[in-house]
DSSP file (Angstrom, degrees, kcal/mol; ACC not computed):
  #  RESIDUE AA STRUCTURE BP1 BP2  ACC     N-H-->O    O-->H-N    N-H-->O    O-->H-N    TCO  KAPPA ALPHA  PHI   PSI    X-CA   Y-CA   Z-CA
    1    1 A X              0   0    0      0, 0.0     2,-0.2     0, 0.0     5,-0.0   0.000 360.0 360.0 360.0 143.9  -81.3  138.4 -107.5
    2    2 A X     >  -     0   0    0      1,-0.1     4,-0.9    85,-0.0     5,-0.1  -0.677 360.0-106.9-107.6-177.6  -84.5  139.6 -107.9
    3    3 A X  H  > S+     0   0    0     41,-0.3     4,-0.7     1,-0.3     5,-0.2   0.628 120.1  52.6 -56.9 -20.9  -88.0  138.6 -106.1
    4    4 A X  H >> S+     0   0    0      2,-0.2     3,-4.7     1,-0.2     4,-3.9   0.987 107.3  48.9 -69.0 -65.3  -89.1  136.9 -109.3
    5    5 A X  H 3> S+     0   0    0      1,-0.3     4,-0.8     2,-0.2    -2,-0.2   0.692 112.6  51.5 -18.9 -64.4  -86.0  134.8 -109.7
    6    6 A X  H 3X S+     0   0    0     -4,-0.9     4,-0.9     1,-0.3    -1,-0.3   0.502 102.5  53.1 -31.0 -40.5  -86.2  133.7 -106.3
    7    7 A X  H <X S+     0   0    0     -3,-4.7     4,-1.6    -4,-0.7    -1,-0.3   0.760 105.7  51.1-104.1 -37.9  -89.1  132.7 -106.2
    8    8 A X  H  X S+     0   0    0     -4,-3.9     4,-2.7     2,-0.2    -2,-0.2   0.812 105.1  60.1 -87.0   1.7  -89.0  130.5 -109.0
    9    9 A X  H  X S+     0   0    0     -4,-0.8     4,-1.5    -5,-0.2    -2,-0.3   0.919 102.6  54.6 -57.1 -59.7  -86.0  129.0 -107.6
   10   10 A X  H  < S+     0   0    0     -4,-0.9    -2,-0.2     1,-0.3    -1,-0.2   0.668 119.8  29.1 -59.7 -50.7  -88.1  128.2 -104.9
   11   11 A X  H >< S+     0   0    0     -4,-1.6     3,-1.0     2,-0.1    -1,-0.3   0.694  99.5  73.0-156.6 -59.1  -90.4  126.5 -107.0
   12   12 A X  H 3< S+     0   0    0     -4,-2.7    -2,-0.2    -5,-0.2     5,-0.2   0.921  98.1  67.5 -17.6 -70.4  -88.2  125.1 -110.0
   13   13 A X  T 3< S+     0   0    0     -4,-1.5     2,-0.2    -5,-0.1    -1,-0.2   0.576  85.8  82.2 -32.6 -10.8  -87.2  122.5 -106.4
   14   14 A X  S X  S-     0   0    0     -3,-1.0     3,-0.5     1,-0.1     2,-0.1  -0.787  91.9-112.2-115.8 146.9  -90.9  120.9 -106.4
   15   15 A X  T 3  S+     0   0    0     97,-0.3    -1,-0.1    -2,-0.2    -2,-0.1  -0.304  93.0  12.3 -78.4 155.5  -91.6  117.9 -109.0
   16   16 A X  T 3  S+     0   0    0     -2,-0.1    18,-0.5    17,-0.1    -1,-0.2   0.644  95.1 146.5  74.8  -0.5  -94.0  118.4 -112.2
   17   17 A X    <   -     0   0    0     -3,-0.5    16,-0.2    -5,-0.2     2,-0.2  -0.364  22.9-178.8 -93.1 162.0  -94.3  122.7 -111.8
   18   18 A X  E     -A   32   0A   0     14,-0.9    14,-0.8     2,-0.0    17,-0.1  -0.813  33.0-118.6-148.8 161.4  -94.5  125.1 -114.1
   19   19 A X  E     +A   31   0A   0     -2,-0.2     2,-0.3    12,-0.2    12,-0.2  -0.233  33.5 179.1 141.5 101.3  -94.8  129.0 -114.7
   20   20 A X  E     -A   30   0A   0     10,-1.8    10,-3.5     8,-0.1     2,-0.5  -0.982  12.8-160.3-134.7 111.6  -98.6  130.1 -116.6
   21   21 A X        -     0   0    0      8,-0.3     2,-0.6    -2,-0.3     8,-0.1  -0.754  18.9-126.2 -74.3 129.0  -98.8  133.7 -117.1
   22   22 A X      > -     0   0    0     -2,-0.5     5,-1.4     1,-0.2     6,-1.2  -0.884  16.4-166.8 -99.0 115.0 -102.8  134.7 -117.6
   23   23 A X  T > 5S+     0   0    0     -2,-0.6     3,-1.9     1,-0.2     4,-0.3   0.964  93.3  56.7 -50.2 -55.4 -103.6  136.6 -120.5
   24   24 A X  T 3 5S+     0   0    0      1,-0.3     2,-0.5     2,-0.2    -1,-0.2   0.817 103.3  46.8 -57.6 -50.4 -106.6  137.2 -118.9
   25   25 A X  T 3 5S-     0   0    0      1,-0.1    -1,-0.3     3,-0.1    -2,-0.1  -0.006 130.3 -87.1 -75.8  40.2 -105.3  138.9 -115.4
   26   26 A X  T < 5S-     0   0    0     -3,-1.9    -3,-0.2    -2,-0.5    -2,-0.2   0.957  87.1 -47.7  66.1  45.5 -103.1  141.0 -117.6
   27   27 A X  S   <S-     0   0    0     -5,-1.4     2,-0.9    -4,-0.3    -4,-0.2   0.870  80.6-177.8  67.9  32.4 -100.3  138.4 -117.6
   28   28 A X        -     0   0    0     -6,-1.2    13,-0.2    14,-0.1    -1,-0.2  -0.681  31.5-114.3-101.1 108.7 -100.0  137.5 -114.2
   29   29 A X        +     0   0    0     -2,-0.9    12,-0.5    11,-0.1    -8,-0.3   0.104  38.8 174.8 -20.8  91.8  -97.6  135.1 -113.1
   30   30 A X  E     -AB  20  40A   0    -10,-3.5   -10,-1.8    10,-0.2     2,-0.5  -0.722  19.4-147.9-113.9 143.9  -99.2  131.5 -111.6
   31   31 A X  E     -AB  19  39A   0      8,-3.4     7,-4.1    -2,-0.2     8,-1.5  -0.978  26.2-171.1-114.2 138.3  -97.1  128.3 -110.5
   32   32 A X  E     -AB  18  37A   0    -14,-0.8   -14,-0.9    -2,-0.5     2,-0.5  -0.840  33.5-149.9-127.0 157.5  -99.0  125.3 -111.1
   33   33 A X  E >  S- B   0  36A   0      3,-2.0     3,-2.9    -2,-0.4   -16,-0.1  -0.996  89.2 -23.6-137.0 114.8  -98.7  121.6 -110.4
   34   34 A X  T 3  S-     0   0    0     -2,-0.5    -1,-0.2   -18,-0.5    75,-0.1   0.827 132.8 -50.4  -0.4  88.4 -100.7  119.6 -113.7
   35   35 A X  T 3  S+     0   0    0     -3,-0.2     2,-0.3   -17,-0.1    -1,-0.3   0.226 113.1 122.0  66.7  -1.2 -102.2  122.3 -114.0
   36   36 A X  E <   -B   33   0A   0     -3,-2.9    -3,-2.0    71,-0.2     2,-0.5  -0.798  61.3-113.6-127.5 158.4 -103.4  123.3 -111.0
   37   37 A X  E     +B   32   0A   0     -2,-0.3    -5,-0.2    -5,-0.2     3,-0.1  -0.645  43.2 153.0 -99.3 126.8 -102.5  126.7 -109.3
   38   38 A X  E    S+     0   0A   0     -7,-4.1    13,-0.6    -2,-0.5     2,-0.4   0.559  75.2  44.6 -94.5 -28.7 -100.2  126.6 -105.7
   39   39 A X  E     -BC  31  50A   0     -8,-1.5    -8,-3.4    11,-0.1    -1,-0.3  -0.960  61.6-178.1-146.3 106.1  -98.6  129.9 -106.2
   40   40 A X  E     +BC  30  49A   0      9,-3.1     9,-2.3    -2,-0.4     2,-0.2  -0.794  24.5 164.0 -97.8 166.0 -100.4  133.6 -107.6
   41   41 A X  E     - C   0  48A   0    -12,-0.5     2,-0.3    -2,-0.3     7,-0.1  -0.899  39.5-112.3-155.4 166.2  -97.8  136.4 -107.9
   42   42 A X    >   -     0   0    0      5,-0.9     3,-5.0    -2,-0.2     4,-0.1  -0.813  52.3 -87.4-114.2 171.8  -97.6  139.5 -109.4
   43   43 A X  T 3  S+     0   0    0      1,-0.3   -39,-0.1    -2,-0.3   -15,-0.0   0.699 126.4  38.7 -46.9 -27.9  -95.2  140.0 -112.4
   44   44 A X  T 3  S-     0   0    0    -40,-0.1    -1,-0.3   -41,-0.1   -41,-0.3   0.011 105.4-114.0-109.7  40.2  -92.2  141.0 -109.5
   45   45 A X  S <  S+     0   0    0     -3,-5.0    39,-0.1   -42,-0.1    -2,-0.1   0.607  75.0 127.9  70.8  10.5  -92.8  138.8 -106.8
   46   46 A X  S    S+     0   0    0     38,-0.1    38,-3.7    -4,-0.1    39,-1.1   0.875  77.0  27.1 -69.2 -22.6  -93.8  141.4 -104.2
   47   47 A X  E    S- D   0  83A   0     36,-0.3    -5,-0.9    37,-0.2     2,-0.3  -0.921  72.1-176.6-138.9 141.1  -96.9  139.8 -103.2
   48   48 A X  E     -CD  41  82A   0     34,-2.6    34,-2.5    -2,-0.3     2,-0.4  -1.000  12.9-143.8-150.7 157.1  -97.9  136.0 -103.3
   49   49 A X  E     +CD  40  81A   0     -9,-2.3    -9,-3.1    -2,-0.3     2,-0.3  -0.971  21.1 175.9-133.0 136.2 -100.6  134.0 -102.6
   50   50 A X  E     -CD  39  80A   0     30,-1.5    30,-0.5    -2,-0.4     2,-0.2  -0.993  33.0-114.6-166.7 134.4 -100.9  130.8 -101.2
   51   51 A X        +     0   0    0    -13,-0.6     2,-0.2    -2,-0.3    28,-0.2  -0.477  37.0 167.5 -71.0 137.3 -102.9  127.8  -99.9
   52   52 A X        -     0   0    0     -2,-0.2     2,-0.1    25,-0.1    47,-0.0  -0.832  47.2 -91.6-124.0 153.6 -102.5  127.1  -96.1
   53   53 A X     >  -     0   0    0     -2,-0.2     4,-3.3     1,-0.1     3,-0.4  -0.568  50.3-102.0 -65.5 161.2 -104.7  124.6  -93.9
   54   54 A X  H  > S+     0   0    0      1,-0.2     4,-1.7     2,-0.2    -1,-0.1   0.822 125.0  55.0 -43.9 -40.4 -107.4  126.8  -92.5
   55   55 A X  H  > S+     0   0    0      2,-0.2     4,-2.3     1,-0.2    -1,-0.2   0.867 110.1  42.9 -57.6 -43.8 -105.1  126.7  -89.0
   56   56 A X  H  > S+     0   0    0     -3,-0.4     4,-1.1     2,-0.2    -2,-0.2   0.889 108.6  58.8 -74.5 -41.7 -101.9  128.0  -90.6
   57   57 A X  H >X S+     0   0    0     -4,-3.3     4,-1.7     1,-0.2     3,-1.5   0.915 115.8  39.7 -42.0 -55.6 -104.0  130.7  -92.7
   58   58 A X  H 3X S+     0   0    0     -4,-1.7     4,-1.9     1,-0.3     3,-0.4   0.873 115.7  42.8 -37.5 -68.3 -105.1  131.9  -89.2
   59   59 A X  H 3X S+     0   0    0     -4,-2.3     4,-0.7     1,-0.3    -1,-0.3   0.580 117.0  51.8 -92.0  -4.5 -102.5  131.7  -87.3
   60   60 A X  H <X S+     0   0    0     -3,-1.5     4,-1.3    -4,-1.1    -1,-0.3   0.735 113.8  41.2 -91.4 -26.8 -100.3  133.2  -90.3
   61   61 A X  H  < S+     0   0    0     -4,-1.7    -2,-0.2    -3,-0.4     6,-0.2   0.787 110.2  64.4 -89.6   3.0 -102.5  136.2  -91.0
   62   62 A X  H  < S+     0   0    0     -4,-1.9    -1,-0.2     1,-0.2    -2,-0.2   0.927 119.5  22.2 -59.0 -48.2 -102.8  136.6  -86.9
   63   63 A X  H  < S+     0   0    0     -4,-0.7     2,-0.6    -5,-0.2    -2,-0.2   0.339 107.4  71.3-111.5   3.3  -99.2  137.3  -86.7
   64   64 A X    ><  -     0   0    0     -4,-1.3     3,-0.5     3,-0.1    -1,-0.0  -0.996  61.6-154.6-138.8 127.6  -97.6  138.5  -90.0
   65   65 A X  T 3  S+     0   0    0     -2,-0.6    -1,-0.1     1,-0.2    -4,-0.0   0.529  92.7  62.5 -60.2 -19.7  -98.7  142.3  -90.7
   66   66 A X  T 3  S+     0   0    0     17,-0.1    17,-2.1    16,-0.1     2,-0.2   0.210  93.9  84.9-115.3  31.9  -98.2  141.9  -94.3
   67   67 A X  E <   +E   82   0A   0     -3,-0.5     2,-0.4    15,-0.2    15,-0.2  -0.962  41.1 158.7-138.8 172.1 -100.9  139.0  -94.6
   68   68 A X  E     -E   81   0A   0     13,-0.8    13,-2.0    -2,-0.2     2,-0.2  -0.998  48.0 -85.3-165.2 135.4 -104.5  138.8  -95.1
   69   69 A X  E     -E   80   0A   0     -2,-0.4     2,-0.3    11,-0.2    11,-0.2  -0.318  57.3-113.4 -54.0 125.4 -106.9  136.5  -96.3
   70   70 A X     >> -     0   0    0      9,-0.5     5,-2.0    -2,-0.2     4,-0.6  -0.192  30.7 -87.1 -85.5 149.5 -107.3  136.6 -100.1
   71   71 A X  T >45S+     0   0    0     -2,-0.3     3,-2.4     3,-0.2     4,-0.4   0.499  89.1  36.9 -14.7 167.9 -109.6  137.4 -102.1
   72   72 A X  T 345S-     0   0    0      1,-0.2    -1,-0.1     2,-0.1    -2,-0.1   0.780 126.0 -62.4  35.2  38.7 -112.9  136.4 -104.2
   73   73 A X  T 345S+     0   0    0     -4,-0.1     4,-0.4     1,-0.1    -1,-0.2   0.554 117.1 116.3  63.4  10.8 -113.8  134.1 -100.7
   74   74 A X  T X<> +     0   0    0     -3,-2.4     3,-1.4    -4,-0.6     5,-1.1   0.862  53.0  69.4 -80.1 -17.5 -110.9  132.3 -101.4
   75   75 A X  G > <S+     0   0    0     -5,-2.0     3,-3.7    -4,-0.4    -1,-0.2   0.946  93.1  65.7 -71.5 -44.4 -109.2  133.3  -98.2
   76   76 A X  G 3 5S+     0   0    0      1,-0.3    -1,-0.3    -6,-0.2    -2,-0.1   0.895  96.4  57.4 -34.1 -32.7 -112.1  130.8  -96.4
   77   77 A X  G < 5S-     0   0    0     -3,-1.4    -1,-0.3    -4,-0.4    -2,-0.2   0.381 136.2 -94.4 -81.3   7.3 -110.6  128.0  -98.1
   78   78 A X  T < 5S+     0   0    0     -3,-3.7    -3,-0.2     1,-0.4    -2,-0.1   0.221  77.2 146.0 110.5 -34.4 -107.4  128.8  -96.5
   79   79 A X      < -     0   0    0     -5,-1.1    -9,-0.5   -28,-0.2    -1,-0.4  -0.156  27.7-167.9 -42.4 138.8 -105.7  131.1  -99.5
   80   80 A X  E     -DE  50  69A   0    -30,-0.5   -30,-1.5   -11,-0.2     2,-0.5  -0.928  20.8-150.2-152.1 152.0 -103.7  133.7  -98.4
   81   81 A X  E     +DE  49  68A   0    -13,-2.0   -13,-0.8   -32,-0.2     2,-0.4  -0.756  21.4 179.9-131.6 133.9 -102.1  136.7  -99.7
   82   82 A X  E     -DE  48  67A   0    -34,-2.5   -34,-2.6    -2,-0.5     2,-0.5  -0.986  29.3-112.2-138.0 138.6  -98.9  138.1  -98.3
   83   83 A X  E     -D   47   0A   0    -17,-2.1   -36,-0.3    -2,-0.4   -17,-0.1  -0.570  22.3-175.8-100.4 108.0  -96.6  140.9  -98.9
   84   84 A X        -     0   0    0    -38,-3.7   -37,-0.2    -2,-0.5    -1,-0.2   0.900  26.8-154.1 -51.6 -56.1  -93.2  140.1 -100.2
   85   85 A X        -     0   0    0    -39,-1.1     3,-0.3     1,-0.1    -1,-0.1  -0.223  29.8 -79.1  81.0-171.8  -91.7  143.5 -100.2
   86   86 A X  S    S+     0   0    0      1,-0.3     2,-0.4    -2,-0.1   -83,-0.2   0.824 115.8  13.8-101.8 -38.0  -89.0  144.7 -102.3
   87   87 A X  S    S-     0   0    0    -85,-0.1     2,-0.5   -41,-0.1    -1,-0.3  -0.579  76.9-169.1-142.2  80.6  -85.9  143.3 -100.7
   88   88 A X        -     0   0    0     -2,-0.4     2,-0.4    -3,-0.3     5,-0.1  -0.689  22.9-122.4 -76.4 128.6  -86.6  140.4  -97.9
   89   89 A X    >   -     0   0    0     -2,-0.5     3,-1.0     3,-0.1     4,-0.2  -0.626  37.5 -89.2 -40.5  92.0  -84.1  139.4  -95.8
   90   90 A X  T 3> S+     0   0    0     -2,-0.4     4,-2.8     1,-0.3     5,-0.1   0.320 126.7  58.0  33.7 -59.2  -83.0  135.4  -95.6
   91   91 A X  H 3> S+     0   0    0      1,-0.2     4,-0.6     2,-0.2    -1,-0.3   0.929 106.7  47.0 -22.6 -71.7  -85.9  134.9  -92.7
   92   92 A X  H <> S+     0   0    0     -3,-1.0     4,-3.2     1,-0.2    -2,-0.2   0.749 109.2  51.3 -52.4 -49.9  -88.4  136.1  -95.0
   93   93 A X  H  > S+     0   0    0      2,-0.3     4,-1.6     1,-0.3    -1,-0.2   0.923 109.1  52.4 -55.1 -65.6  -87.2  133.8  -97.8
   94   94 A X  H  X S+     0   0    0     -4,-2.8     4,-1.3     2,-0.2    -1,-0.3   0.760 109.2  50.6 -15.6 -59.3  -87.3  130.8  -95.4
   95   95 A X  H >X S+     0   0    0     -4,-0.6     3,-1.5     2,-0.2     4,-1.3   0.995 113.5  45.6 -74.3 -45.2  -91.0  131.7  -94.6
   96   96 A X  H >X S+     0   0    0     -4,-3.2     3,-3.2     1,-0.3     4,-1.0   0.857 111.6  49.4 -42.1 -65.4  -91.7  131.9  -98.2
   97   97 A X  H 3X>S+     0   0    0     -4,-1.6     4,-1.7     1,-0.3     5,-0.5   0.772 112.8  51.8 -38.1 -34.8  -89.9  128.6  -99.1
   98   98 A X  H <<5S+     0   0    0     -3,-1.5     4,-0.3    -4,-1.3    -1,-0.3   0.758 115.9  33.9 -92.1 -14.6  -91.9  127.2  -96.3
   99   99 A X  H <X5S+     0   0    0     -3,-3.2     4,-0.7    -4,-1.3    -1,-0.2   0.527 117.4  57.3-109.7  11.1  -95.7  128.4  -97.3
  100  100 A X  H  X5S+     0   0    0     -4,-1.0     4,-2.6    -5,-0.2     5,-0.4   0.808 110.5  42.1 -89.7 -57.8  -94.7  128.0 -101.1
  101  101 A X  H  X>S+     0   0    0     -4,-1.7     4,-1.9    -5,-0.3     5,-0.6   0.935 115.2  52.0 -70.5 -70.9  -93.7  124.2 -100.5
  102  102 A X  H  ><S+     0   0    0     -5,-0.5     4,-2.4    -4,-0.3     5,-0.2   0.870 111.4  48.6 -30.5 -61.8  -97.1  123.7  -98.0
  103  103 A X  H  <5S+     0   0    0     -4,-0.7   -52,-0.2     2,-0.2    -1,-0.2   0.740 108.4  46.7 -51.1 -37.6  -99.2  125.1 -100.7
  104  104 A X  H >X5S+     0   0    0     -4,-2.6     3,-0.8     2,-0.1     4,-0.5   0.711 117.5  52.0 -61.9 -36.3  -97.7  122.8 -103.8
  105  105 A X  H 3<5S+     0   0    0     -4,-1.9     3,-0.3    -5,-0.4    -2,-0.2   0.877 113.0  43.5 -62.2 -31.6  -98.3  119.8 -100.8
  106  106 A X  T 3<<S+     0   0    0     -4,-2.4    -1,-0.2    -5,-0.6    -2,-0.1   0.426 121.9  34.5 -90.6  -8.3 -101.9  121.0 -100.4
  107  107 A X  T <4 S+     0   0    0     -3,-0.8     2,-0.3    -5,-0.2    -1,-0.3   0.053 101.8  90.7-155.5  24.3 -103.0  121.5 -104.3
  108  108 A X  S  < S-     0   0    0     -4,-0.5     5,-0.2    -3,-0.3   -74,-0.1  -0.983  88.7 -90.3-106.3 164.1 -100.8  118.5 -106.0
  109  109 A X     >  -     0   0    0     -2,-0.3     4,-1.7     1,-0.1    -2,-0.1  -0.038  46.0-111.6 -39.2 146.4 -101.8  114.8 -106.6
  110  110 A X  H  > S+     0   0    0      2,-0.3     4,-1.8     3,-0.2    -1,-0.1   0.713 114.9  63.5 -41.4 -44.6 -100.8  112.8 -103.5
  111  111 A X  H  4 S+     0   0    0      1,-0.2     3,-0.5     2,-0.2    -1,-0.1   0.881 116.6  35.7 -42.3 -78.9  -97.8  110.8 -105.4
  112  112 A X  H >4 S+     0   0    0      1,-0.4     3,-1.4     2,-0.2   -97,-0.3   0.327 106.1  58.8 -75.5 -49.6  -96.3  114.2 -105.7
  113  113 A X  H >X S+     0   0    0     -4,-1.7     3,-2.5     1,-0.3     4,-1.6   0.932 107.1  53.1 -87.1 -49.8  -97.2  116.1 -102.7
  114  114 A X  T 3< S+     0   0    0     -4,-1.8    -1,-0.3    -3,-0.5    -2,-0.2   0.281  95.1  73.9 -87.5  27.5  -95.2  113.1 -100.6
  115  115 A X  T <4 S+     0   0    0     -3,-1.4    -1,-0.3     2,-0.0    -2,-0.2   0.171 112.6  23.8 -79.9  -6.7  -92.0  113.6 -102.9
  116  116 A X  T <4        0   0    0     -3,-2.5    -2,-0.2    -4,-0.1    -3,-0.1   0.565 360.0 360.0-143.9 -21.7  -91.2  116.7 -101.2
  117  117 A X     <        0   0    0     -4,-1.6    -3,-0.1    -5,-0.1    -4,-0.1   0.430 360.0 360.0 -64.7 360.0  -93.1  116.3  -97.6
């Protein structure tokens, strides 16, 4: 299965989401919650980017090599951009599932965010 798939498995599990490609960043893949973005990717999943509290960001890009604060000053707010790779392992998946679902908790309406908390 590939990264994409996956990931929108991952994602397809959360209420209200859905899959906006941006003309404007050359198509690039967004998951969004009415509208509002939880989850950037690129067009195969290798890399994703994702709101954390400010604590988690930390303590995620402290310890994981393949993360970093993101970009355009969003990484202050917590955003953070992390390297999928090409074929991650079941761990890996876990931690994705686990900063993909924080991030939809963190950027949807309240109702919504405590359907899945």
């Amino acid at each position: 299965m590939s990264n994409m798939a996956r990931l929108e498995e991952i994602v397809a599990r959360l209420p209200e989401t859905t899959r906006v490609d941006v003309e404007a960043w050359d198509g690039e893949p967004t998951f969004r919650v009415r509208n509002k973005a939880f989850v950037f990717t690129d067009p195969e999943a290798r890399a994703i980017r994702v709101k954390l509290s400010k604590e988690e960001a930390d303590a995620v890009v402290a310890t994981d090599p393949g993360a970093e604060p993101a970009g355009y000053g969003l990484g202050r707010h917590g955003w953070v951009h992390i390297q999928v790779g090409d074929r991650p392992g079941d761990d890996r998946w876990q931690e994705i599932t686990e900063w993909v679902r924080t991030s939809y908790t963190l950027v949807a309406p309240r109702r919504l965010a405590e359907r899945v908390m």
